[in-house]
N, C-alpha and C positions, 0 to 999 in steps of 0.2 A: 694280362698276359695269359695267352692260352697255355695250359698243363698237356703234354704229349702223356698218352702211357704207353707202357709196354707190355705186351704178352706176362711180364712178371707181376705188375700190376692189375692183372684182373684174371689171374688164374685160379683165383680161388671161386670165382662166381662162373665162373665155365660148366656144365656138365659133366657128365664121363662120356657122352656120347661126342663131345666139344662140341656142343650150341651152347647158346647164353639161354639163358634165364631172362622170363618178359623182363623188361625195363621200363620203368614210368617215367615220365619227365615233371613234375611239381612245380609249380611254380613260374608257368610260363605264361605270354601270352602270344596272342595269332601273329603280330610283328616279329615276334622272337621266333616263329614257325617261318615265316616267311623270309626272313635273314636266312634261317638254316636252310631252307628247299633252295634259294639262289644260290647259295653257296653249291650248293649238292649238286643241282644242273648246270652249273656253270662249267664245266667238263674239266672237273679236278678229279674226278673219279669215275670212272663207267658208272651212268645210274636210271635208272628207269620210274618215272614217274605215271602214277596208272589212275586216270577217274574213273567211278561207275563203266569200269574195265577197258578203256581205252587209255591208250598211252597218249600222254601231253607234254611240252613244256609250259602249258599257263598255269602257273603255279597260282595264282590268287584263287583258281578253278579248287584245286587240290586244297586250299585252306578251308572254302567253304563248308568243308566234310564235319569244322569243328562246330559250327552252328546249324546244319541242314540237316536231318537224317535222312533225308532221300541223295544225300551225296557220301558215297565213300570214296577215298582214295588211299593209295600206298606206293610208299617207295622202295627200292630197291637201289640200295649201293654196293658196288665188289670195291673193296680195300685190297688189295694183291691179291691173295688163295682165300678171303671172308669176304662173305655176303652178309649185309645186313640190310633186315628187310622190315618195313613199319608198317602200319595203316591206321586208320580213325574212319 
């Protein structure tokens, strides 16, 4: 079962400027990346996915960042008034 939080549930790790604090993900692997990018472009939330600075949807493109260093990528999702934004 997915866990929702709420604004009450991560206001303590917010700034005073209201950004988050980097966030790590532990424990993952490039399928568990690749579940979450589908999810994320699947147009459940305005989101922009960006390789060596061009905007894609070929997501397997964007996984590649996590074994190439000649490839970076980042996402960008807006959640109603937040922006959360990644890259590798």
């Amino acid at each position: 079962m997915i866990e929702r939080l709420s604004y009450g549930d991560i206001r303590g790790q917010l700034e005073p400027d209201g950004s988050l604090r980097d966030l790590y993900v532990f424990e993952t692997s490039v399928d568990d990346w690749l579940k979450f990018l589908e999810m994320v472009v699947a147009d459940t939330c305005p989101a922009q996915l960006t390789v060596n600075g061009e905007n894609t949807r070929e997501i397997r493109r964007a996984v590649r960042a996590f074994d190439d260093d000649e490839v970076t990528a980042s996402v960008t999702v807006q959640v109603g008034a937040i922006t959360l934004t990644g890259s590798g």
